[in-house]
C-alpha positions in Angstrom: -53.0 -29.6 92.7 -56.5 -29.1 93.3 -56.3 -31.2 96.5 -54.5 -28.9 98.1 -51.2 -31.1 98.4 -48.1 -29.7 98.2 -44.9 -31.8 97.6 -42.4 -29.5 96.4 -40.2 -27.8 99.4 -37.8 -25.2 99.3 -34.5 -27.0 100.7 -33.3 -23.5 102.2 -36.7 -22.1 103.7 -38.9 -25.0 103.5 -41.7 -23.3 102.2 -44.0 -25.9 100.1 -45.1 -25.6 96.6 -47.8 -27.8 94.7 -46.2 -27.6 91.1 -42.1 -27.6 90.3 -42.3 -24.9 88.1 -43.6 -22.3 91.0 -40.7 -23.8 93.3 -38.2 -23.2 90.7 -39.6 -19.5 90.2 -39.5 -19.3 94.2 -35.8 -20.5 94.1 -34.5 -17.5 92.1 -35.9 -15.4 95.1 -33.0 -16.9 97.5 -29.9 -17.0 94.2 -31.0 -13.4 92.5 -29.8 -10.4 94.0 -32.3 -8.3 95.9 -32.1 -5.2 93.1 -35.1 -3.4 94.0 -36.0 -1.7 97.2 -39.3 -0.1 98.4 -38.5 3.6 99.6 -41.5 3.4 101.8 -40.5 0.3 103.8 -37.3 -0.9 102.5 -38.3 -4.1 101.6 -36.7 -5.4 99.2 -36.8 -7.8 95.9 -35.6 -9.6 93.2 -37.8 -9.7 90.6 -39.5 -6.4 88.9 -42.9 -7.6 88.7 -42.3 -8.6 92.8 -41.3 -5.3 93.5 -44.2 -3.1 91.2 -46.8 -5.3 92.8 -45.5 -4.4 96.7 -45.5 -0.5 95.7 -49.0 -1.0 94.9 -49.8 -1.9 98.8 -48.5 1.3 99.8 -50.3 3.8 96.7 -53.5 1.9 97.0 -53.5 1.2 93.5 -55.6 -1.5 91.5 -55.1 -1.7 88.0 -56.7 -4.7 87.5 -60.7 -5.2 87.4 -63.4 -7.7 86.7 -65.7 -7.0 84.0 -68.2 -8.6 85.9 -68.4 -7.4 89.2 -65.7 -4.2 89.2 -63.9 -5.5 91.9 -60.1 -4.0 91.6 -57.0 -6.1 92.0 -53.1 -5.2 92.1 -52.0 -8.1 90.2 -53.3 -10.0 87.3 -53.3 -13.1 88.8 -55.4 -12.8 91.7 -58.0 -10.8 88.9 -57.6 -14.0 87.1 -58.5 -16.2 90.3 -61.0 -14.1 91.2 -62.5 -14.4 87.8 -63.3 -18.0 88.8 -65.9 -17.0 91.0 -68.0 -15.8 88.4 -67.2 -18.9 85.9 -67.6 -21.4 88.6 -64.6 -23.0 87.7 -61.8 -24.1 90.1 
């Protein structure tokens, strides 16, 4: 919510969530299996996109950038937040 609230809680690690839908997505991170591993740390994860995103923090890539500013991001999302600065929208 954009107060900051958040009233969703993971009953096995209590980590909070402000919409259902993102603690539902969050719950498949403690019933999947952990499929993919990180050769560089070992880490590892459940979902693909998870995974690809975490081998970008040890390459250094950023395939993501604002056509405003040319800032570089590793996921889509946070270009997508970071878009908001420009837009002034929250």
């Amino acid at each position: 919510t954009h107060t900051g609230e958040k009233p969703y809680s993971c009953e096995l690690c209590h980590k909070k969530f402000t919409q259902t839908g993102t603690l539902n997505s969050h719950m498949q991170t403690h019933a999947d299996a952990k499929l993919y591993s990180c050769d560089q740390c070992f880490k590892q994860f459940s979902r693909q996109s998870c995974f690809t995103s975490h081998v970008m923090t040890h390459t250094g890539e950023k395939p993501y950038s604002c056509t405003v500013c040319g800032m570089k991001f590793r996921s889509r999302h946070h270009l997508i937040s970071h878009t908001r600065i420009h837009t002034g929208e929250k």
